[in-house]
C-alpha positions, 0 to 999 in steps of 0.5 A: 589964850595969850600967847608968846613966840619961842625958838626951838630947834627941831630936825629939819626933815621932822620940821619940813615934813610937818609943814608939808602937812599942816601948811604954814599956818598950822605949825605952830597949832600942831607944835602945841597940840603935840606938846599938849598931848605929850604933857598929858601922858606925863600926868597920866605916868605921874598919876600911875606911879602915885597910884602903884605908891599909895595902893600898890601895882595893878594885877593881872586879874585887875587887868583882865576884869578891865579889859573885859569891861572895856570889851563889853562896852565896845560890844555895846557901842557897837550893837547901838550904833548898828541899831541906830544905823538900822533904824535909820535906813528904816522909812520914817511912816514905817518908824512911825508904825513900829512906835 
């Protein structure tokens, strides 16, 4: 990706704590990755609110069926990664038995 040097001014201690950080090759990756994900939620915002226009604002039963969703997912993830984990401390001929 080309890109072009801007100034922009920036609070110093906010400037100086980050350079801290990230070192001073990696400002400028920091400074772009937070506008990419700041321009990122303005999308999302711009697509709840054409969301909420065309169909209407979220209930609270829509918002309970989709944390309950997400919460079985996090149970399922869970569940596989002890099991990989599981399995993985299991000695590979005793695997081998199990198949």
């Amino acid at each position: 990706m080309a890109t072009k040097k801007y100034t922009v001014t920036l609070p110093e201690e906010l400037a100086e704590e980050i350079r801290r950080e990230v070192g001073q090759g990696g400002f400028s990756a920091y400074v772009t990755q937070a506008i990419q994900r700041q321009r990122e939620q303005d999308r999302l915002g711009e697509l709840v609110d054409w969301m909420e226009t065309e169909f209407g604002p979220v209930t609270k039963e829509e918002l309970a069926a989709a944390e309950a969703e997400r919460q079985e997912i996090i149970r399922w993830h869970e569940e596989r990664v002890a099991r990989e984990r599981a399995e993985s401390d299991v000695p590979e001929e005793r695997r081998a038995d199990a198949a």
